[in-house]
C-alpha positions, 0 to 999 in steps of 0.5 A: 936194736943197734942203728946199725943200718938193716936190711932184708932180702925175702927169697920168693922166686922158688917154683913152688912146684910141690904146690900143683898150683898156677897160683905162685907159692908166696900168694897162696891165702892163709886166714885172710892174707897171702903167706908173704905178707905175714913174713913182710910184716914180721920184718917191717918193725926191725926198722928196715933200709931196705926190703928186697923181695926176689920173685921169680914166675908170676912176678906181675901176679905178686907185685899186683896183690902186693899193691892191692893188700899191702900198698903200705909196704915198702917193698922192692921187687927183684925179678930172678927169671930162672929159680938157681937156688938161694945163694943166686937168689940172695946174689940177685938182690945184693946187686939191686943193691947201690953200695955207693950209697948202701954199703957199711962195714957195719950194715947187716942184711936178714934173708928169709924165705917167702914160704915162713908166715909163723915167723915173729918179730920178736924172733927175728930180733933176737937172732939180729941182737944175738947177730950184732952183740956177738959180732959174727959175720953170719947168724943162723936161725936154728931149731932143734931136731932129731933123726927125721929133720932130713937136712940142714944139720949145724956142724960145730966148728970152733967151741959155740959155732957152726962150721957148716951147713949139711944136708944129711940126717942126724945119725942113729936117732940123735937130737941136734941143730937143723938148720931154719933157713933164715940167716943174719950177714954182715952185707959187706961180706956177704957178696964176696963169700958168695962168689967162692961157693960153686953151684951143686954139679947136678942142679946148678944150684947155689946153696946160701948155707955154704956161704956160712962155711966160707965165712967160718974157713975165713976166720969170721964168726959163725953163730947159731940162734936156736928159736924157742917155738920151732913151728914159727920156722916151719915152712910151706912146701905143699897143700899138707903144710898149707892147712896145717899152718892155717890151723896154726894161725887161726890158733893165734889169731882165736887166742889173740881175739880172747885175750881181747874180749870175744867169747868164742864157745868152740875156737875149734870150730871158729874161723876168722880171717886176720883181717877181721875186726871184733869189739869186746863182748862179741860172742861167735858160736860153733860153725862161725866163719868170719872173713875179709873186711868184717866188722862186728860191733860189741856184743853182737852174737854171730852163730851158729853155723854162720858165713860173713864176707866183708859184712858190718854188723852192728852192736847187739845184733844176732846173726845165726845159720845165715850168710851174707857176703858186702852186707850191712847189718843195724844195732839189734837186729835179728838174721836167721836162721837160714837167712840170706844177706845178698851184696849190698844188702841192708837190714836195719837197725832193731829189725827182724829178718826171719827165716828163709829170707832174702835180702837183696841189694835193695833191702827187700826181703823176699822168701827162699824157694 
């Protein structure tokens, strides 16, 4: 990566309203963490200036969660009070911007939505290194679609470039770019190209891939990057998108947690949170759900049908058809089945609690009844 100087603007003010939440969209939990986070933490290994987030409703709601889950993130918050599309979105952190101080003819700026959490670094470095060895004044993050893709299409401008950005579908079955809402400017220009799109004469809304059409009519550059895997550009729109991203990220974190030594008998029917921490040779099986602040230490076997919340278990210990939820359990300790693990409850080391018992915060097992 260049020392240029980069920075990124995460659009997050949007409605959400396709949700049918009171929860704003970018706060919505996949395996452990809200989807925002995931973008933000792609981002943060590009060596960032300057992170700007621009949130709209429930502002407080997100600057809360962000100082609780992710207080190492150095985010700065740009309240925009009325969603006008994401040209205005992207207008309303460039003046956060002090281009006293942050202006470069050579700085360059991400933009992405809060609504990506399968986005990886590597993909957004490469549509900045491709950005940069190209010289462009816009890059966009493209994946490849057909008929059904709905809007976003690249139309070619000069041999290589995109001309522009249309919300149409491809005709008659035909395969193309689409647009993936990620974008890489040249910040210098970026303000000024934005001040010659006009809002749409229906919503008032200012469309950011227009800016890619001034810049092209203007004589810059214009470039597309086609991502390898298009579901890391897949956005979350509704509750349908929601799970079905979920299932993708416990995908990745289940194949990530193999590679590391944890046998997983089902990672169909096994679900772990990101937050989650494993030791080699844990074996999970069907029916496991591990989440929040879990610990479990090397050769621990957790399952069947199992549900740990911000439990510690020690090495060797067998849990199975259980739950506990801030509990502790010793180094070859035996849980279950049908056994019960209470807040603050601790079972020690090499013990056995047997089934249909109750461990209550004082360490008592008791019987279920």
């Amino acid at each position: 990566m260049s020392d240029m100087p980069l920075s990124s603007i995460v659009l997050g003010a949007g409605s959400g309203s396709r949700m049918r939440s009171s929860r704003p969209k970018p706060l919505h939990p996949l395996c452990g963490k809200p989807m925002l986070v995931y973008v933000l933490e792609a981002l943060a290994p590009l060596g960032l200036a300057r992170q700007m987030l621009v949130v709209g409703a429930g502002a407080e709601q997100v600057s809360k969660k962000l100082v609780e889950v992710a207080p190492d993130l150095p985010v700065e918050l740009v309240h925009q009070p009325q969603p006008l599309g994401t040209g205005a979105a992207t207008a309303a952190a460039l003046a956060a911007f002090d281009d006293l101080l942050d202006i470069d003819d050579h700085a360059d700026v991400v933009v992405i939505p809060a609504d990506m959490p399968l986005v990886t670094t590597e993909t957004l470095r490469h549509l900045v290194t491709e950005h940069r060895a190209t010289g462009a004044a816009a890059s966009v993050l493209a994946r490849r679609g057909s008929a059904d893709s709905g809007y976003g299409v690249l139309l070619d401008g000069r041999a290589g470039e995109v001309g522009s950005i249309e919300r149409k579908p491809l005709p008659g079955g035909s395969a193309g770019l689409v647009a993936a809402g990620v974008f890489c400017f040249r910040r210098s220009l970026l303000t000024p190209a934005l001040r010659r799109v006009y809002p749409e004469d229906l919503t008032d809304e200012v469309r950011l891939g227009e800016v890619v059409e001034v810049l092209h009519d203007m004589g810059y550059r214009t470039i597309s990057v086609v991502v390898d895997d298009p579901v890391e550009v897949q956005g979350v729109n509704d509750r349908v998108d929601l799970a079905r991203t979920e299932a993708q990220l416990r995908a990745r974190i289940n194949l990530d947690w193999m590679a590391r030594g944890v046998t997983m008998v089902d990672p169909a029917r096994t679900v772990i949170d990101t937050t989650v921490d494993l030791a080699v040779d844990v074996t999970l099986f069907p029916g496991t759900l591990l989440q929040g602040l879990t610990v479990i230490g090397e050769g621990a076997q957790i399952g069947p049908d199992t549900h740990l919340v911000d439990c510690a278990v020690g090495q060797g210990a067998r849990v199975r058809h259980s739950v506990g939820r801030d509990a502790e359990v010793g180094s070859f300790a035996e849980v279950g089945p049908f056994a019960v693990l209470e807040p603050g409850a601790s079972v020690a080391p090499a013990s056995t609690i047997g089934p249909f018992q109750v461990v209550s915060g004082g360490g008592f097992p008791d019987a279920l009844t």
